[in-house]
Phi, psi and omega in degrees: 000149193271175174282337189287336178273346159327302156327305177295326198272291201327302182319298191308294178322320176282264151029273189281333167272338185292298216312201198253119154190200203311336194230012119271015145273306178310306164307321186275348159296303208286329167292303220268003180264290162280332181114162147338283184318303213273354185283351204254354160295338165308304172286308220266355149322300181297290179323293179301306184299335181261347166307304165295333161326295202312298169318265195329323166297290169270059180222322159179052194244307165349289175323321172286314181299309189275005155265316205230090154321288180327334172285336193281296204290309166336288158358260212298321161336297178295303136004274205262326158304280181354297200296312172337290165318322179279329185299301164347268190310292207313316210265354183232045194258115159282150185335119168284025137285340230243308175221028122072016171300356191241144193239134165287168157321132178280184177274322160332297197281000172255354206278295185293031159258344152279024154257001163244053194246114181288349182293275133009307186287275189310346160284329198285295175317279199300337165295339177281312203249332138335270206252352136253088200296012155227343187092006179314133156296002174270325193281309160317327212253341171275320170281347154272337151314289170320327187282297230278305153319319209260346181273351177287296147288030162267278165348285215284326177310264189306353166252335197263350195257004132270341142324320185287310177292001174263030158304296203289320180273085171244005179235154154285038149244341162288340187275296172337313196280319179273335152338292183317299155298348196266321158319307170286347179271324193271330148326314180300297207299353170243011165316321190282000170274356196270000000 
């Protein structure tokens, strides 16, 4: 890899992690739900799991796809049900004053939530067939790193920046409300994989 395409994976990479989809909605629910602290097997869930994705993608899941297309789109189906399902739970998990219904994530369960993260599929593929032009394991193993840097502060940016916000969710009906929305934002986010 040149260094100018280094630059180029970092932007992309910086980028595709900052923005808003499935795993910076979930993060900025689970801060403002539980707090900072209990979210970060949550962050380093995301941070570790998509990074191996990324290894795991160019090493030969490409292959599968471009052997069996129908596995792709199975996949993303399934997907998107998954998603649905965590909007479900986020929007109807009541206040933690009140019934402690909302559980962050383990690191288990986010690190293997990015094999249904439609987000996810598409950074990891295009980050794969973009900027490693052979499958080298150095050039994978440099694009699971970049990821791997660059999602640490994007994860800590989206749980502290719902930490914050449980200044303003003091009431159950603001906690309600904002579930709610974040349940539909985690919706939105996969319309453009639809």
């Amino acid at each position: 890899m040149e260094f100018s395409q280094f630059w180029a994976l970092a932007l992309f990479a910086f980028v595709t992690t900052f923005t808003p989809g499935p795993n910076n909605i979930m993060l900025m629910a689970s801060g403002a739900n539980v707090g900072f602290k209990k979210t970060i097997p949550h962050m380093a869930g995301i941070t570790i799991g998509f990074s191996v994705m990324v290894l795991l993608v160019g090493i030969g899941l490409m292959g599968v796809f471009n052997t069996y297309p129908v596995s792709h789109a199975i996949l993303k189906y399934l997907s998107l049900v998954y998603l649905a399902y965590l909007a479900f739970k986020i929007a109807t998990s009541k206040p933690v004053e009140t019934d402690c219904s909302y559980r962050p994530m383990t690191f288990f369960a986010a690190a293997s939530f990015q094999w249904v993260n439609p987000k996810g599929w598409s950074m990891a593929l295009t980050a794969v067939t973009v900027y490693s032009a052979n499958g080298a394991w150095y050039e994978l193993s440099l694009i699971a790193f970049v990821f791997a840097l660059v999602n640490l502060p994007s994860v800590t940016f989206w749980a502290a920046a719902g930490q914050q916000l449980q200044r303003w969710l003091t009431t159950p009906t603001k906690i309600r409300g904002f579930n709610g929305l974040m349940a539909a934002l985690l919706i939105a986010s996969t319309l453009p994989m639809i």
